[in-house]
Each structure stands twice: as structure tokens, then as C-alpha cells.
PyMOL Python script that loads the backbone (N, CA, C, O; Angstrom):
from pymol import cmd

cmd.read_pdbstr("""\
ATOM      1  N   UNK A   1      74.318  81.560  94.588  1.00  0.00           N
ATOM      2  CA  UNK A   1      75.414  82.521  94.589  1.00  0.00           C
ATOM      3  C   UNK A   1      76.660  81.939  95.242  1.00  0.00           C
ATOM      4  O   UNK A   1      77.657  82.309  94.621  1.00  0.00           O
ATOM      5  N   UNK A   2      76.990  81.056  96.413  1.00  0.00           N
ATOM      6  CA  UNK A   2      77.388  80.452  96.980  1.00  0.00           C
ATOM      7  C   UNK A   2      78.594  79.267  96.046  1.00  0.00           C
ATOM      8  O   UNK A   2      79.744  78.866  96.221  1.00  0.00           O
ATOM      9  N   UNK A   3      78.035  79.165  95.528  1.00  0.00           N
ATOM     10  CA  UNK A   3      78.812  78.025  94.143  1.00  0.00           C
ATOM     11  C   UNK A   3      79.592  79.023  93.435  1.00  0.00           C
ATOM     12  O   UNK A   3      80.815  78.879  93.437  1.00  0.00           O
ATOM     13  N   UNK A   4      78.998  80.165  92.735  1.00  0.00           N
ATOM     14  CA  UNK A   4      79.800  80.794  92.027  1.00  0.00           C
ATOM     15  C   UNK A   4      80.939  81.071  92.768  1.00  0.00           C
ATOM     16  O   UNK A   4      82.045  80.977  92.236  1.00  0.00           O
ATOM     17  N   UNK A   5      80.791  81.449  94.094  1.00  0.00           N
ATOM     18  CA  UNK A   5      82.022  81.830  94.903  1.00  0.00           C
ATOM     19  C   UNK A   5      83.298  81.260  94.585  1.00  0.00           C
ATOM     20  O   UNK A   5      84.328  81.611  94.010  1.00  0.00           O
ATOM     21  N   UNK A   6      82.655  79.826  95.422  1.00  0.00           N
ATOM     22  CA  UNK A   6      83.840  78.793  95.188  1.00  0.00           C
ATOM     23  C   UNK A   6      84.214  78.839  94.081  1.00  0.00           C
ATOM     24  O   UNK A   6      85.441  78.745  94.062  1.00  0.00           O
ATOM     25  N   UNK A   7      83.617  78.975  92.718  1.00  0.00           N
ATOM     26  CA  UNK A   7      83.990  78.325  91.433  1.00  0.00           C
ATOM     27  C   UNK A   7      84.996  79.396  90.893  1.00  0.00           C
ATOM     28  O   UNK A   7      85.962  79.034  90.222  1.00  0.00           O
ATOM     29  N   UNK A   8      84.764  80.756  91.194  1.00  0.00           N
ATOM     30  CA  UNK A   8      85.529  81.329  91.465  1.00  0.00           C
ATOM     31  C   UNK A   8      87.294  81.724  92.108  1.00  0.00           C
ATOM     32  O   UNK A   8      88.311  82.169  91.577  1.00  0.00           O
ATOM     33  N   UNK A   9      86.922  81.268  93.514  1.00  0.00           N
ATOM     34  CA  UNK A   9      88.011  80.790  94.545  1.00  0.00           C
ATOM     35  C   UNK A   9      89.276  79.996  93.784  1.00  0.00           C
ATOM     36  O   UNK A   9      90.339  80.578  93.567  1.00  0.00           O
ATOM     37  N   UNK A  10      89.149  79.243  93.578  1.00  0.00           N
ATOM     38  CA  UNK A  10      89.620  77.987  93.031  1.00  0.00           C
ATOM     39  C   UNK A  10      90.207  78.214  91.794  1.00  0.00           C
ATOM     40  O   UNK A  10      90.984  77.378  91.333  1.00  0.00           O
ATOM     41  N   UNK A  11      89.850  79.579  90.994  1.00  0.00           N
ATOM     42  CA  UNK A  11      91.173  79.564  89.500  1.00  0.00           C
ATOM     43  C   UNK A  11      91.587  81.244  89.622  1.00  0.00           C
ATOM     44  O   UNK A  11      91.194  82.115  90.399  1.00  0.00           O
ATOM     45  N   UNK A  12      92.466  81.267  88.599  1.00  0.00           N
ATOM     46  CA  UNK A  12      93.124  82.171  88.815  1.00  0.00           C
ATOM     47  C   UNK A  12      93.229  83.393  87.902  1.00  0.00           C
ATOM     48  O   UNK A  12      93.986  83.869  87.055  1.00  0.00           O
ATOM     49  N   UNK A  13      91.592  83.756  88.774  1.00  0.00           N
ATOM     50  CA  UNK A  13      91.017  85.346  87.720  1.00  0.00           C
ATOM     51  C   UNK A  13      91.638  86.306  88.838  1.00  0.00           C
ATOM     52  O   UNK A  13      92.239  86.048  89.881  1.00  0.00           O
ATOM     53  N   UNK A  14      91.251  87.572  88.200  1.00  0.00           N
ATOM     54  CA  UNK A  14      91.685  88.671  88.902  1.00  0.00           C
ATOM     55  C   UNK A  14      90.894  89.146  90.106  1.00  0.00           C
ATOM     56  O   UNK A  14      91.270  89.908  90.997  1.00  0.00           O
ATOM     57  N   UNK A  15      89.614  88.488  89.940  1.00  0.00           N
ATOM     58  CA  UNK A  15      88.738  88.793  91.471  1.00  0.00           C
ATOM     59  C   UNK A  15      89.391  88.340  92.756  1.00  0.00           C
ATOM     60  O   UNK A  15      89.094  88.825  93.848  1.00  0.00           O
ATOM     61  N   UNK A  16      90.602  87.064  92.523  1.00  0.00           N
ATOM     62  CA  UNK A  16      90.725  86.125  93.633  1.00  0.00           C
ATOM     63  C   UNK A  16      92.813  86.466  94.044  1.00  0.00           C
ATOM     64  O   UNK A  16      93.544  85.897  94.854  1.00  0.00           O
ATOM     65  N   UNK A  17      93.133  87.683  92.982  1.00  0.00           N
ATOM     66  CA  UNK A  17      94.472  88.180  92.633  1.00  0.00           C
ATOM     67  C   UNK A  17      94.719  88.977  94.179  1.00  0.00           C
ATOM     68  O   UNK A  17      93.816  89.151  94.997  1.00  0.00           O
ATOM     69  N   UNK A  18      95.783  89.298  94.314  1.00  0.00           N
ATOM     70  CA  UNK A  18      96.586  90.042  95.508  1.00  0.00           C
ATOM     71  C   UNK A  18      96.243  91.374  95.338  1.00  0.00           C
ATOM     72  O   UNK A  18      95.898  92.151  96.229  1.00  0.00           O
ATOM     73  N   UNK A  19      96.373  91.645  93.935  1.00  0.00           N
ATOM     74  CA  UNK A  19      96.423  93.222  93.002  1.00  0.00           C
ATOM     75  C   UNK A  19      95.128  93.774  92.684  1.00  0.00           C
ATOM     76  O   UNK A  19      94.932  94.867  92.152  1.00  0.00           O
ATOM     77  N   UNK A  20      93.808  92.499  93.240  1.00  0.00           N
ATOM     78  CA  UNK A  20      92.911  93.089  92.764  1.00  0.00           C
ATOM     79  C   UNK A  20      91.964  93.897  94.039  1.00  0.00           C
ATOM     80  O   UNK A  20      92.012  93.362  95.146  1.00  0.00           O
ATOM     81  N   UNK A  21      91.080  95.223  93.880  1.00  0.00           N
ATOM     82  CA  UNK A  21      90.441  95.906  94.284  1.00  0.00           C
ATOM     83  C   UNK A  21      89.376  95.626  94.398  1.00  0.00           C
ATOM     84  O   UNK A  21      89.657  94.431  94.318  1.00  0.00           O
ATOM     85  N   UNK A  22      88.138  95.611  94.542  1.00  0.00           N
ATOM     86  CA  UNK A  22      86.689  95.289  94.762  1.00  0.00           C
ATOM     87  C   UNK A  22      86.362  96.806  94.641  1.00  0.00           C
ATOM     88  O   UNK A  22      86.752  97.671  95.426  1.00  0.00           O
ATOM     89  N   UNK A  23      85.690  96.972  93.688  1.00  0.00           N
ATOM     90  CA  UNK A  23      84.453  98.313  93.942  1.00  0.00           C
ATOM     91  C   UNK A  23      83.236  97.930  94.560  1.00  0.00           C
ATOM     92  O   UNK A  23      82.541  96.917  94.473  1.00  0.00           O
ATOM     93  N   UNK A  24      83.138  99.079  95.263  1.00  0.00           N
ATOM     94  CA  UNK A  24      81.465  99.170  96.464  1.00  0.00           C
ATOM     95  C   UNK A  24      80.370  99.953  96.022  1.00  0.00           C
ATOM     96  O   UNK A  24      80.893 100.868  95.386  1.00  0.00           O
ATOM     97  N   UNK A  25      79.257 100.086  96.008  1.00  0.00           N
ATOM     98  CA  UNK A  25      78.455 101.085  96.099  1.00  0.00           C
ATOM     99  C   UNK A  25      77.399 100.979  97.486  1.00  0.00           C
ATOM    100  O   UNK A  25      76.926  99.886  97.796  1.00  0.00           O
ATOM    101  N   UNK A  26      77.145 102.000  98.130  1.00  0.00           N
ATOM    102  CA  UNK A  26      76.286 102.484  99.348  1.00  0.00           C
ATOM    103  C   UNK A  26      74.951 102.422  98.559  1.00  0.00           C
ATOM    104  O   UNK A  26      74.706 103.284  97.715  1.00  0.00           O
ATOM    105  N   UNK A  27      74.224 101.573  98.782  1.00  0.00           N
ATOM    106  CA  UNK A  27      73.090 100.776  99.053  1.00  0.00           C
ATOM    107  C   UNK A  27      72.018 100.823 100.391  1.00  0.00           C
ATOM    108  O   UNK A  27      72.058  99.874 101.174  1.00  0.00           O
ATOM    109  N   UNK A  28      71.332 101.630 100.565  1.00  0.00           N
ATOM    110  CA  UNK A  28      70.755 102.147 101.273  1.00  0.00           C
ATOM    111  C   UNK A  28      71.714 102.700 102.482  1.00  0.00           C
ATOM    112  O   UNK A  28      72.096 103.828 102.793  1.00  0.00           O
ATOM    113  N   UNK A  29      71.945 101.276 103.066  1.00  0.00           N
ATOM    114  CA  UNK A  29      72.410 102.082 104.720  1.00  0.00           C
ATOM    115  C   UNK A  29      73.626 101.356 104.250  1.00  0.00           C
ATOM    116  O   UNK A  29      74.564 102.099 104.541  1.00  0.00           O
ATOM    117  N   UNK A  30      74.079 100.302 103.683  1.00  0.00           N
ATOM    118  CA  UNK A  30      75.386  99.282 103.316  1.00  0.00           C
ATOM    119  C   UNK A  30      76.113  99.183 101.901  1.00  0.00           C
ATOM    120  O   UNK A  30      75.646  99.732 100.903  1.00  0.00           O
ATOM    121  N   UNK A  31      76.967  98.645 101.893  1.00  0.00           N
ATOM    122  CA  UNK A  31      77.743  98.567 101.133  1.00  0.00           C
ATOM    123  C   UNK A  31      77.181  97.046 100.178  1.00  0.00           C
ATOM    124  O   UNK A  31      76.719  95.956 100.516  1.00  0.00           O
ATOM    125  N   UNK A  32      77.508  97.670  98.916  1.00  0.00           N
ATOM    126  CA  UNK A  32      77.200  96.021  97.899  1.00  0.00           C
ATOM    127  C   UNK A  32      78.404  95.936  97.174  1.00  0.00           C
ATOM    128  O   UNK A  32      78.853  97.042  96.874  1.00  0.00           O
ATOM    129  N   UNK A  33      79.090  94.938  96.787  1.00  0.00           N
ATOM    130  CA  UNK A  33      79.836  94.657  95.745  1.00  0.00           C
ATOM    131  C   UNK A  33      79.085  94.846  94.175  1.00  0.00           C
ATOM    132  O   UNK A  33      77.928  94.568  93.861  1.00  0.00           O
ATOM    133  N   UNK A  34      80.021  95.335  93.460  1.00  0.00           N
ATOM    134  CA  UNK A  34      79.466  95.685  92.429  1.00  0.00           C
ATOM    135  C   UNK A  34      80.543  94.538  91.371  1.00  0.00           C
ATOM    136  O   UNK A  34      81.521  94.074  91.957  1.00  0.00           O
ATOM    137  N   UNK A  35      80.352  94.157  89.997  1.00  0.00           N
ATOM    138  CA  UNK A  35      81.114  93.319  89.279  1.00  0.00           C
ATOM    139  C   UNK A  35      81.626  94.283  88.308  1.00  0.00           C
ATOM    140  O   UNK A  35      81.328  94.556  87.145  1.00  0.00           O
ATOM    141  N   UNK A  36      82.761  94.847  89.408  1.00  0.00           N
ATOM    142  CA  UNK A  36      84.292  95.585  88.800  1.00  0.00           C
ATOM    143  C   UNK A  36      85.045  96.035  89.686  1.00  0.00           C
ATOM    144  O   UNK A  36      84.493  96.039  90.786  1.00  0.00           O
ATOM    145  N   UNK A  37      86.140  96.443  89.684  1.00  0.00           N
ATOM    146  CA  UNK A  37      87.183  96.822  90.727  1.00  0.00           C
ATOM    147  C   UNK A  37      88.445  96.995  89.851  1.00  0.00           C
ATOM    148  O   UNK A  37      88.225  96.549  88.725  1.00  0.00           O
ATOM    149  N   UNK A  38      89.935  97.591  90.017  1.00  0.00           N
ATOM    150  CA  UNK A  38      90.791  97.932  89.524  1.00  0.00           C
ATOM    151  C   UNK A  38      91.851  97.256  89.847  1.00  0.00           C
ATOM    152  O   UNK A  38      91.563  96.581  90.835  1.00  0.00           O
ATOM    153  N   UNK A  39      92.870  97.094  89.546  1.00  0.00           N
ATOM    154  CA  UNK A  39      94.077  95.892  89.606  1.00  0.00           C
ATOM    155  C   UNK A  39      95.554  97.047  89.612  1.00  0.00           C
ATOM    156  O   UNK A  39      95.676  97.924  88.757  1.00  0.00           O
ATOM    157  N   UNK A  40      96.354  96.869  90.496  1.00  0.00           N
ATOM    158  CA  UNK A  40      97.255  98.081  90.826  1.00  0.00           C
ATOM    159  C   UNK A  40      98.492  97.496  90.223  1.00  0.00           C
ATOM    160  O   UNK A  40      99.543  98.104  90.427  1.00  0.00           O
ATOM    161  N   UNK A  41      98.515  96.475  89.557  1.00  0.00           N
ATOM    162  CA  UNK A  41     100.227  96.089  88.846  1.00  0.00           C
ATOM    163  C   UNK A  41      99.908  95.678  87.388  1.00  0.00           C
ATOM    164  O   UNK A  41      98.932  94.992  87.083  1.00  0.00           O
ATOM    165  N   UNK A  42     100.690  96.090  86.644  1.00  0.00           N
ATOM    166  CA  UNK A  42     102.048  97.039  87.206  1.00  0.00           C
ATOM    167  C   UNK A  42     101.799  98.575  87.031  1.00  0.00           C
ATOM    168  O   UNK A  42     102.683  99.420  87.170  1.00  0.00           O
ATOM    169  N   UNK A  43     100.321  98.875  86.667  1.00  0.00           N
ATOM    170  CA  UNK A  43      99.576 100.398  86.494  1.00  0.00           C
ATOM    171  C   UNK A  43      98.289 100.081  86.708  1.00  0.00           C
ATOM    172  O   UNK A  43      97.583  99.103  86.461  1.00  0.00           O
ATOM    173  N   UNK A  44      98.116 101.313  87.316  1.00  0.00           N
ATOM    174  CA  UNK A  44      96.508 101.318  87.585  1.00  0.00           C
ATOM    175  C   UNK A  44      95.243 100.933  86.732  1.00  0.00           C
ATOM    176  O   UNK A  44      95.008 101.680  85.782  1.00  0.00           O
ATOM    177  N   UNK A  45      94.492  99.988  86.917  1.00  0.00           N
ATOM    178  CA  UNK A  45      93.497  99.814  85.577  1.00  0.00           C
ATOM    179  C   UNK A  45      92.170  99.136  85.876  1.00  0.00           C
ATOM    180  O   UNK A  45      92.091  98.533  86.946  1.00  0.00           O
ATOM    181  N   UNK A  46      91.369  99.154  85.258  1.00  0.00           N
ATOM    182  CA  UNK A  46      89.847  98.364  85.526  1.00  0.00           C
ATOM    183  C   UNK A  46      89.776  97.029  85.193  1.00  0.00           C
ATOM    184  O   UNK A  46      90.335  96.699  84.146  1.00  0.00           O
ATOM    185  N   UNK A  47      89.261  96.255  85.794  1.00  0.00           N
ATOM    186  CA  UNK A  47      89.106  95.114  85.742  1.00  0.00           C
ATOM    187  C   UNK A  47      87.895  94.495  86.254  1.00  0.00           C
ATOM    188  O   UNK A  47      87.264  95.139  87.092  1.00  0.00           O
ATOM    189  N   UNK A  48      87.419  93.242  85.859  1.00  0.00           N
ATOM    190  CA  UNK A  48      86.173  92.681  86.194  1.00  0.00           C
ATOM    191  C   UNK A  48      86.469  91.418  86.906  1.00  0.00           C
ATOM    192  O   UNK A  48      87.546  90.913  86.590  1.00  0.00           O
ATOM    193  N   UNK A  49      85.760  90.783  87.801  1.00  0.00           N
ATOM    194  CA  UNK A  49      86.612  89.940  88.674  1.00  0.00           C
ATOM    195  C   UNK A  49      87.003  88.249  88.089  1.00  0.00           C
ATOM    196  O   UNK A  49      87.592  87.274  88.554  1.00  0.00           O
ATOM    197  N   UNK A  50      86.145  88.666  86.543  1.00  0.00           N
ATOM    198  CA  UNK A  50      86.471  87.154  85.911  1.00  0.00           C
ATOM    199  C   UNK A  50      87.688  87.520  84.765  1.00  0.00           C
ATOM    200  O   UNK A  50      88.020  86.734  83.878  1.00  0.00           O
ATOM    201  N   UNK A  51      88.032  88.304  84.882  1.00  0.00           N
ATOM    202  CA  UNK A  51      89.553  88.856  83.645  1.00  0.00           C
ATOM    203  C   UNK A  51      90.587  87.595  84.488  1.00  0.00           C
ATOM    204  O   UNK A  51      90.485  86.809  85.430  1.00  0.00           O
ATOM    205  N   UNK A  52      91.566  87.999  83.488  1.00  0.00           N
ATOM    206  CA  UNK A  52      92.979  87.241  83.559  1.00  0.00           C
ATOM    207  C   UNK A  52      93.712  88.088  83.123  1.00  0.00           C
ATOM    208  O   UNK A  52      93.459  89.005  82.342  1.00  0.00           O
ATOM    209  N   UNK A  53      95.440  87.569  84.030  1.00  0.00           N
ATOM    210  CA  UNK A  53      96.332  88.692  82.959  1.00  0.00           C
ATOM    211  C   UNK A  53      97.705  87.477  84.072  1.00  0.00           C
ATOM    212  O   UNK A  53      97.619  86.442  84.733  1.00  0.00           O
ATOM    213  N   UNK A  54      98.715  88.371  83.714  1.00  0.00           N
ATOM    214  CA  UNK A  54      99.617  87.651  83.538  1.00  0.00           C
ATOM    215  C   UNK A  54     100.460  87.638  85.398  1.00  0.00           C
ATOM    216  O   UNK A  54     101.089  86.832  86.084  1.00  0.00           O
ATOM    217  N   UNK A  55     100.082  88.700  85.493  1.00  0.00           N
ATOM    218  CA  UNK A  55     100.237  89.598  86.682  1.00  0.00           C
ATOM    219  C   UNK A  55     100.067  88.823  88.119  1.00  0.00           C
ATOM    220  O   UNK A  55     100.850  89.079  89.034  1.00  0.00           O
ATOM    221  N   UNK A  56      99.083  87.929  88.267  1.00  0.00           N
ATOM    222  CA  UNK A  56      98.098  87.225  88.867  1.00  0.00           C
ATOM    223  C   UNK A  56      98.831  86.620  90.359  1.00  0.00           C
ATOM    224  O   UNK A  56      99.702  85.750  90.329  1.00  0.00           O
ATOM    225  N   UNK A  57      98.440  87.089  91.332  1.00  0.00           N
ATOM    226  CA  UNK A  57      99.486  86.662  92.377  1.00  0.00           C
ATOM    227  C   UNK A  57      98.543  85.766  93.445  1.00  0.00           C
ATOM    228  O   UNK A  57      97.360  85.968  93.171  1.00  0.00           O
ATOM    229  N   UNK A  58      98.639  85.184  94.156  1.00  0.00           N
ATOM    230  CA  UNK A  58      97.728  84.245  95.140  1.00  0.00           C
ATOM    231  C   UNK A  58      97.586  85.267  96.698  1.00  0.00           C
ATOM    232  O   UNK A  58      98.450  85.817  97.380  1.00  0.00           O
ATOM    233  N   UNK A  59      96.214  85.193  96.817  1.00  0.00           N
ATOM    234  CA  UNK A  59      96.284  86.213  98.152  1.00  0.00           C
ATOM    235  C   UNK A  59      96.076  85.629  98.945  1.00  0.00           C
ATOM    236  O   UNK A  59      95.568  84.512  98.850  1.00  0.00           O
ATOM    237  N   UNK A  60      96.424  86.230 100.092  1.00  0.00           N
ATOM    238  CA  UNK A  60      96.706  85.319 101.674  1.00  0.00           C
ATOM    239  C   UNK A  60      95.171  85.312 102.429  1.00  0.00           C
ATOM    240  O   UNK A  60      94.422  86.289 102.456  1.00  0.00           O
ATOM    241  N   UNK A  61      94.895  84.026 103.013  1.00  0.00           N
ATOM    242  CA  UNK A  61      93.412  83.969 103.423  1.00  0.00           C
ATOM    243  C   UNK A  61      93.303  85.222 104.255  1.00  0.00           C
ATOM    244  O   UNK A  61      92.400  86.023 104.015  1.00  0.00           O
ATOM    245  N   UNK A  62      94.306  85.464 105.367  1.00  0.00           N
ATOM    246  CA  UNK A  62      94.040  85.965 106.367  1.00  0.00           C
ATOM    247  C   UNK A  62      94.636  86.990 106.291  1.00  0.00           C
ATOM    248  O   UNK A  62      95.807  86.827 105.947  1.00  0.00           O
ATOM    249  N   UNK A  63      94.170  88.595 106.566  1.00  0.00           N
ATOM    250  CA  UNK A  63      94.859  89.486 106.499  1.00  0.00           C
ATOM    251  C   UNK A  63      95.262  89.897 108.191  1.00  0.00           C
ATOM    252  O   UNK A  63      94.561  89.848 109.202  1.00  0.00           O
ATOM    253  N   UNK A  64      96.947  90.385 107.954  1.00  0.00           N
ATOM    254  CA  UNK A  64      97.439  90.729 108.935  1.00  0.00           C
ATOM    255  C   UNK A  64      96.690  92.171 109.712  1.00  0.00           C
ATOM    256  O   UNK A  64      96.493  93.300 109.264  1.00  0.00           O
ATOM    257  N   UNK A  65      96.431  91.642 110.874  1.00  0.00           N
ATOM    258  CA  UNK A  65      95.762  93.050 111.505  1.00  0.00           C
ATOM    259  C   UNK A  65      96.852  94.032 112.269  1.00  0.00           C
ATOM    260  O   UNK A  65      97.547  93.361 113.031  1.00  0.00           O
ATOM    261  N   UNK A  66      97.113  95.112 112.273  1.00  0.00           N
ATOM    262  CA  UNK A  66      97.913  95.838 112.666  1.00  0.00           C
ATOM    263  C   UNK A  66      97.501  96.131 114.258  1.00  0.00           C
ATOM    264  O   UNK A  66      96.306  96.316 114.488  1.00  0.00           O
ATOM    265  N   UNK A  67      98.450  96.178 115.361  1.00  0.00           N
ATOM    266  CA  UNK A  67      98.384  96.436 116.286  1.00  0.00           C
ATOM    267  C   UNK A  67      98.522  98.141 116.456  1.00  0.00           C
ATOM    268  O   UNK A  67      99.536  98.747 116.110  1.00  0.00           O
ATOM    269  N   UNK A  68      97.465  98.717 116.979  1.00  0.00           N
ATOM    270  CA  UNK A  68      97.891 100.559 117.153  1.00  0.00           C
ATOM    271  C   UNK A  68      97.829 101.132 118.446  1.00  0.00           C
ATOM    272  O   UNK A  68      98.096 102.323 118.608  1.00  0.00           O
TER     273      UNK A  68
END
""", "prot")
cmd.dss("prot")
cmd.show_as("cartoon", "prot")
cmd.util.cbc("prot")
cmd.orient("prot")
């Protein structure tokens, strides 16, 4: 599973996009990734994390944590 990641990582589908969403499902006590999630530009829509589109933006490793 580990390979696919990377192989993944490395081009420029919508799983690895700025715009893209991850869907979850609750799995006993946790959360699983499921293979689909929705893409918010330039309208709301479904997507699978190996699609392409034109849209496609590079996301930042690290997300900014908000101080509260």
C-alpha cells in the first residue's frame, strides 16, 4: 500500500490537488478513507483520487495551524 502512496504523491491527480476532499467512513471506533472525495473548484463535484482535470493546484506539505 505504501508504494501506491508515493506513486501517487508524485503526479498530478486530484487525490494529491489543493481542491481535493477525502471522504471518511466510521469504521468501528475510527475513521477509514474510502476511494472518493469531492473537489470544490470551480463547483462542487465528486471525484476519485486518481481523476484529472485541469483545475489541479499543488498542496502545501504542511498545514498552517491556527493559534486560538
Amino acid at each position: 500500500m505504501g508504494t501506491f502512496k508515493k506513486d501517487l504523491s508524485e503526479r498530478k491527480l486530484c487525490g494529491t490537488c489543493a481542491h481535493f476532499y477525502q471522504h471518511y467512513v466510521l469504521r468501528r471506533s475510527s475513521f477509514t478513507s474510502v476511494w472518493c472525495g469531492h473537489c470544490t473548484t470551480p463547483r462542487l463535484k465528486s471525484r476519485m483520487p486518481d481523476d484529472t482535470c485541469p483545475n489541479w493546484t499543488t498542496r502545501d506539505e504542511e498545514e498552517p495551524v491556527s493559534e486560538s
